[in-house]
C-alpha angles and dihedrals in degrees: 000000000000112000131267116256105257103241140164100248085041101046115174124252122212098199111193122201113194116202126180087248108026134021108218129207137191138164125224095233091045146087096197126096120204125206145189134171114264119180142150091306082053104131119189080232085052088049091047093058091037083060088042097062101036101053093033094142092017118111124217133176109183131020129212108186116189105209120201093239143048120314127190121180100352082301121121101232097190141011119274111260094223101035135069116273132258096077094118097069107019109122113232111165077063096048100051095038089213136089108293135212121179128192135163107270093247100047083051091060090036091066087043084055098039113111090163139270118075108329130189113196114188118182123212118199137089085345127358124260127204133192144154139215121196116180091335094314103122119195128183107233111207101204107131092090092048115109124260118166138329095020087306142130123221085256103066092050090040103037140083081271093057097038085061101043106042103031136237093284099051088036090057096052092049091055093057089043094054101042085052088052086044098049096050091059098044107032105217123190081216144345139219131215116209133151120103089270095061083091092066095060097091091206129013122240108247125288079027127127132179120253135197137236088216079067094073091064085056090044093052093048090053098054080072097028101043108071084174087067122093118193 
């Protein structure tokens, strides 16, 4: 697909979707996803010349960034639990030099996914991400570190962690048990389950549909684009 003119009225968005183990870009006017590994040594200065290098002769005129942790007015409250430190006070409207939005990297792929009603994302991956979406107000839901049984939270039973220690069998079954925890509190009218480990469920608990990482990049282009959102 050739790529869209660069106009005022059509500005281009850089949507960023950091993983614990990739940090993912995309431009609005372009097919093309570029990549590069993350990981517990991850620093916001590593992602920056990560971004550098990737999208060197390639114009860009706003950024949206989902972050894998709580977000409050476009401000990082606490350090990511599979990156580097030094996320909380790094400045990255500054960085960046470009309007900035930041969400929590679920609720990024949850308004990729939205198609209206009452809508529950969870996101399986390193961790697991949860969001939700009523009537276009869209709200970061931050239940992976709540507990869930034995001492522990519906991450370690969810996430990469769980996935390894318990098998895909006994992962699988979890997953079902704790969507079914999960639905009974929030009363979704659906729910979507996204994250790069959703194709190893080989089928989906009910109300459930499959998402799509590729989601996050749309996501990222309609917190600019939509002006019926609210995040």
């Amino acid at each position: 697909m050739p790529e869209a003119p660069r106009t005022k009225s059509n500005p281009i968005v850089l949507a960023i979707d950091i993983g614990g183990s990739h940090v993912k870009l995309k431009l609005s006017n372009s097919d093309e996803v570029l990549r590069d590994d993350s990981g517990l040594q991850f620093t916001p200065e590593a992602m920056m010349a990560i971004i550098k290098r990737l999208t060197e002769g390639k114009p860009f005129d706003l950024v949206s960034m989902g972050y894998p942790g709580p977000i409050i007015h476009n401000r990082i409250l606490a350090e990511p639990h599979n990156l580097g430190p030094g996320w909380v006070k790094f400045d990255f409207e500054k960085a960046f030099g470009k309007p900035l939005k930041i969400v929590n990297d679920a609720l990024m792929q949850a308004i990729g996914s939205y198609n209206g009603g009452r809508m529950l994302f969870l996101g399986l991956g390193t961790g697991m991400g949860a969001a939700m979406i009523a009537e276009n107000v869209a709200q970061p839901m931050e239940l992976a570190h709540l507990p869930y049984k034995k001492g522990k939270t519906f991450e370690d039973y969810a996430g990469e962690r769980g996935l390894e220690k318990y098998g895909k069998k006994k992962w699988r079954k979890n997953i079902f048990d704790i969507v079914e925890h999960i639905t009974a509190a929030l009363e979704p009218d659906e729910i979507v389950i996204g994250g790069g480990n959703v194709v190893k469920l080989d089928e989906l608990p009910p109300k459930c549909r499959a998402g799509s990482n590729a989601n996050a990049f749309i996501g990222g282009f309609r917190v600019w684009q939509d002006k019926d959102l609210r995040v």
